[in-house]
N, C-alpha and C positions, 0 to 999 in steps of 0.2 A: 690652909692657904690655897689663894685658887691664882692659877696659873696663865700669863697670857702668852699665847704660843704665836712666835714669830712666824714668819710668811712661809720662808722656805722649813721649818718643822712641817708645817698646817701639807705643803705639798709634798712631804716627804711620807704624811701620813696617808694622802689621797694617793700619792702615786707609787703602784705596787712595783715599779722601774727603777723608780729611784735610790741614786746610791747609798743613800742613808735610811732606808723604809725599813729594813728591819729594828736598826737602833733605835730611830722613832718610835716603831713599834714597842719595841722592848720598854724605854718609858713608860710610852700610852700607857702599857700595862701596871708596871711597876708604881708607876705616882700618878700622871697626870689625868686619869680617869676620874682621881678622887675630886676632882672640881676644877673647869678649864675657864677661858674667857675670850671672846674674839671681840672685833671692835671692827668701824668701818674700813679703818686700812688694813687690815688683817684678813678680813676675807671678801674685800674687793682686789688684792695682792694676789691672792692665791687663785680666784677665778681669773684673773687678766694674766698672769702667768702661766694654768695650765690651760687656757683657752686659744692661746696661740698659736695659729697652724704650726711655727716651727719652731714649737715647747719638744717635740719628740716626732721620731720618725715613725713611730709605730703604734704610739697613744696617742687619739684624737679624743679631747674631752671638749664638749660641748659649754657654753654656759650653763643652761638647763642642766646637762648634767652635772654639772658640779653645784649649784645652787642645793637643788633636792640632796645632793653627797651633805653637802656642808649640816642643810634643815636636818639630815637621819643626825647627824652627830650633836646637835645642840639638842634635838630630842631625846636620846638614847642617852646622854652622859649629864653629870653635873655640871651645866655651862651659866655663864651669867656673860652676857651680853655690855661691853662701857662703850661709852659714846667717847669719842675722840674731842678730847673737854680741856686739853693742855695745848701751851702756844709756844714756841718757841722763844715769844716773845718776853716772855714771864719770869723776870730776871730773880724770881723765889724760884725758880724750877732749875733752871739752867740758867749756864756758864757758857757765855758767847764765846768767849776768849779761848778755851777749852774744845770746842769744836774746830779741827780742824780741814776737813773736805766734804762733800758732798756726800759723798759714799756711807758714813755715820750719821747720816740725819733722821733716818728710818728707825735705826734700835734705838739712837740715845732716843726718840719719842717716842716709841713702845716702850723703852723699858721707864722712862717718866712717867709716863701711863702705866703702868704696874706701881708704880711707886706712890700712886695719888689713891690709886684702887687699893691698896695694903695689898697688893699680890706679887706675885716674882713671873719675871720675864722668862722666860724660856728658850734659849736659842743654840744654832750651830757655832755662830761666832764665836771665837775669841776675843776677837779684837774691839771691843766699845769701850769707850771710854768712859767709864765709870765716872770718873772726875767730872765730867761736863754737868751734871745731875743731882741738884740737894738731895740731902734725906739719902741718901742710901747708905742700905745696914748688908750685913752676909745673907740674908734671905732673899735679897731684890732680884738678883739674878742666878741664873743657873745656866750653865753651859755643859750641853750633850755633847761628851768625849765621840768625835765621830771615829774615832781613829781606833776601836776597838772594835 
């Protein structure tokens, strides 16, 4: 199974500050090495996130640097690359009625985006609403207990 790693995993994995970088790591290790996947929002999220002067007071990550960060890890690991190929619009996909704020628009479309790739979503969340989402089985998702 190959994995798409939500925004803040991807910066938790880049940023050695952050408060979940170990647990991410612990994954990395443990499963998601074995075959990952990023996609346009995923790691245009993760550069515009940790590129912003007031991302941290003490980590200044560049574009460029993060860019070449991101290229070592699609080189170094099993990555496969999806193109962002699902619409909200797509009443086979998703449940308009079923979304209910802003805030869920980002996973429920990642993790429908894992769901169209056969992979499983990967994230900190708890909270998505599964329901919004045809096609989902126990595999679609995965939630990294941060709380350990």
């Amino acid at each position: 199974m190959r994995y798409l790693l939500d925004v803040n995993l991807l910066v938790a994995l880049i940023d050695p500050d952050h408060s979940h970088s170990s647990i991410a790591h612990s994954w990395w290790i443990e499963t998601g090495k074995s075959g990952w996947a990023s996609c346009p929002l995923t790691e245009n999220g993760v550069i515009r996130i940790l590129s912003n002067p007031n991302y941290s007071l003490t980590a200044k990550f560049t574009p460029k640097f993060l860019i070449e960060k991101l290229q070592g890890f699609v080189e170094r690991y099993d990555h496969e690359f999806w193109p962002d190929d699902v619409s909200l619009r797509d009443e086979h996909i998703f449940m308009p009625e079923l979304i209910y704020g802003p805030r869920q628009i980002t996973d429920i479309y990642l993790f429908a985006l894992a769901i169209k790739n056969n992979g499983c979503f990967v994230t900190f969340d708890t909270g998505i609403p599964t329901s919004a989402v045809a096609s989902v089985n126990s595999s679609s998702l995965f939630v990294i207990d941060a709380g350990r």
